[in-house]
C-alpha positions, -999 to +999 in steps of 0.1 A: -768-259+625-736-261+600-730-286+581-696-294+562-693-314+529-665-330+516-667-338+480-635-358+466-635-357+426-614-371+401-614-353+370-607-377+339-608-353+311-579-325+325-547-328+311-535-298+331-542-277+361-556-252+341-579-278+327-586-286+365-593-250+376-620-245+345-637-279+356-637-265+390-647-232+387-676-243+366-687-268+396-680-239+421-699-212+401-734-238+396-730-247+437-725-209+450-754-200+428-775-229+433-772-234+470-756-199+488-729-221+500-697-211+507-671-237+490-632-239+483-606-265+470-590-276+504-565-306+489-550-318+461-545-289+444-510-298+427-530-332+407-545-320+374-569-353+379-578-348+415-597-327+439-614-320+471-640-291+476-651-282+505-691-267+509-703-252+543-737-244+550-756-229+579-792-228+588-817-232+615-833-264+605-812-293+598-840-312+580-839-283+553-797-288+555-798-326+551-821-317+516-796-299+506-769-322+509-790-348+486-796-322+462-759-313+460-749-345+456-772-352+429-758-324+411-725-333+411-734-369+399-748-353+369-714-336+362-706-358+332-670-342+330-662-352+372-666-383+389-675-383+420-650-402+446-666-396+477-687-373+499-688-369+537-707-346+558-702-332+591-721-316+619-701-288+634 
């Protein structure tokens, strides 16, 4: 099973995109360690207060994939510096 997430994040506190990348790196960095997931900023990458990250994940068992998704998204709701837009998943 993969599954692709699609996190859209608005990012009140950068005043640059250098203020962006930090704030995104940091998310990146915890996510990659945290879940083995392989993730990159796929749009918006010219707005200093927006951005969307995509996270791909493959495993045998989609029930232990779907877990994962609510603990991802749990962890990026407790980013105090990011809000949290939106987040889609899809089954490829």
């Amino acid at each position: 099973h993969v599954l692709l997430i699609k996190l859209e994040l608005r990012i009140p506190e950068a005043h640059s995109l250098k203020d962006k990348r930090k704030q995104i790196k940091s998310l990146k960095d915890r996510l990659i360690s945290r879940f083995n997931a392989s993730i990159a900023e796929v749009d918006a990458m010219d707005n200093h207060k927006h951005a969307v990250i995509g996270l791909c994940m493959l495993s045998g068992d989609k029930t232990y994939l779907e877990k994962q998704y609510s603990l991802i998204e749990t962890m990026v709701l407790e980013c105090t510096e990011l809000q949290l837009l939106d987040i889609t998943r899809e089954w490829l």
